[in-house]
C-alpha positions, 0 to 999 in steps of 0.5 A: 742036267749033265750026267745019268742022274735025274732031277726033276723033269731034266734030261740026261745030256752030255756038253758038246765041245762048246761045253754049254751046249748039251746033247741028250743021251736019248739023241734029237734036238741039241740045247744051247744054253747061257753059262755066264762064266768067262770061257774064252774071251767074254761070257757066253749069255744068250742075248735077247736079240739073239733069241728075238731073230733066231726063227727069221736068221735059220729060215734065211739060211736054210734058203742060202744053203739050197745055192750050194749045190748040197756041199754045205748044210746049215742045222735048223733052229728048232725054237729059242727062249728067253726069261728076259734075260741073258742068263736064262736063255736056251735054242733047241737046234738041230743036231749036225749027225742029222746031215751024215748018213750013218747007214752008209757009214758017214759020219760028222765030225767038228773041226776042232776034232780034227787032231784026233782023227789020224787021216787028218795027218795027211798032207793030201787029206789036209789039201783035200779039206782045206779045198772044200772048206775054202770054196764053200765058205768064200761062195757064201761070202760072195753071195752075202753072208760070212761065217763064223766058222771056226773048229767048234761051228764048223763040222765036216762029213766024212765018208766011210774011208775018211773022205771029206764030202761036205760041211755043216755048220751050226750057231747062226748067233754071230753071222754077218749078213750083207744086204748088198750082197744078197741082192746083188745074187737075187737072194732074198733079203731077211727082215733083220737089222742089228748087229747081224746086218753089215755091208762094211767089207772089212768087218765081213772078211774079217768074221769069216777070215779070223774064223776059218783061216787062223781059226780052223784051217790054221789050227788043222795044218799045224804050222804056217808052211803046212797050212801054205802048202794046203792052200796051194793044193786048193784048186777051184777056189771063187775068182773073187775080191774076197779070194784076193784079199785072202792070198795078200792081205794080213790074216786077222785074228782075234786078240783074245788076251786083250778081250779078256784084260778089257771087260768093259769093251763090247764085242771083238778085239782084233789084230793082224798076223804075216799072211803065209799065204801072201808070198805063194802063188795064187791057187790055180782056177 
């Protein structure tokens, strides 16, 4: 139930910025539920397999996260339900403010907040957090899982001067997991099959590419020579195929005025955008 008002046996919450997800007043677990209107480019339902995978997909990646040194929290599915329907569904997820110390005046924000928040201005912070963002999100993708980690999935921890220290991500509702990958790192391989599961390269960038790089990161540079100029203060980036693909590669992006004129076509639309990146120097390792 939204606003102070009762009803029943509800709740007092309030919509985060992904709207159909509530935070109680009272703090704790968030709730994620179906609304079946078109928000973007397709209804946001919950799908039965969703809910079906939800307890092996957060307990894999709660072993993923243990590989990244502590620059990247993933929130815990709590629980997940279904009626056996897509329209009435709900996970309970643990909230992203469990991974800030607020004692120590930490505090996290989604990245799609960033234009609110005046640090974020800087061109030194943008490099700042585009290095940390960048390194972390390509690690996981080289180790065999690509994000979907655009401003509302994605969050960053900010230390009491506004600093970026760390990550945090939460939905794990359309990740791409690659077996292959997995292996390949002596990670453990979840008991999952389904849309989740791909070794198709091309589909792996692209989740984790369209999400964070025009998503995100774009979004926070504000123009293509400043998201330029923030990757190319991003030292320390991963020496991988995935990292090069970045730097010369068309950046895709999700068409999503096409999605919304085909209701009838399953799943993401895509196309390619110039790569700003593509005629700048490699950032240095």
């Amino acid at each position: 139930v939204l606003g102070k008002e009762r009803v029943g046996a509800g709740f007092a919450a309030h919509p985060l910025m992904a709207l159909r997800t509530l935070a109680p007043e009272a703090g704790g677990p968030h709730v994620k539920t179906a609304l079946s209107t078109r928000l973007t480019s397709s209804v946001r339902d919950i799908s039965g397999y969703s809910i079906e995978t939800a307890a092996a997909v957060s307990a894999f990646a709660q072993t993923l996260s243990e590989r990244l040194d502590g620059r990247l929290h993933i929130t815990r599915t709590l629980g997940a339900a279904t009626a056996h329907s897509p329209d009435l569904a709900a996970v309970l997820r643990e909230p992203p403010e469990a991974y800030a110390d607020a004692a120590a005046g930490e505090r996290v924000l989604p990245v799609a907040a960033l234009a609110a928040f005046p640090p974020a201005r800087s061109a030194a912070w943008r490099a700042e957090f585009a290095r940390l963002a960048l390194s972390v999100c390509l690690r996981v993708l080289d180790l065999g899982v690509a994000l979907e980690a655009h401003g509302q999935n994605l969050l960053v921890v900010l230390s009491p001067t506004g600093t970026p220290v760390r990550l945090v991500y939460r939905d794990l509702a359309d990740i791409r997991i690659s077996p292959a990958r997995l292996r390949r790192h002596g990670l453990p391989v979840p008991p999952l099959s389904g849309r989740l599961v791909t070794d198709d390269v091309a589909v792996l960038r692209r989740k984790l590419f369209g999400s964070l790089l025009t998503g995100a990161l774009g979004a926070t540079a504000g123009s293509a020579g400043a998201f330029a100029e923030a990757f190319a203060e991003a030292a320390g980036l991963p020496a991988t195929a995935d990292t090069g693909a970045l730097l010369t590669g068309p950046l895709p992006t999700k068409a999503l005025t096409l999605m919304r004129l085909s209701p009838g076509v399953p799943g993401d639309q895509w196309a390619q955008l110039p790569n700003p990146l593509a005629a700048r120097p490699a950032a240095p390792r």
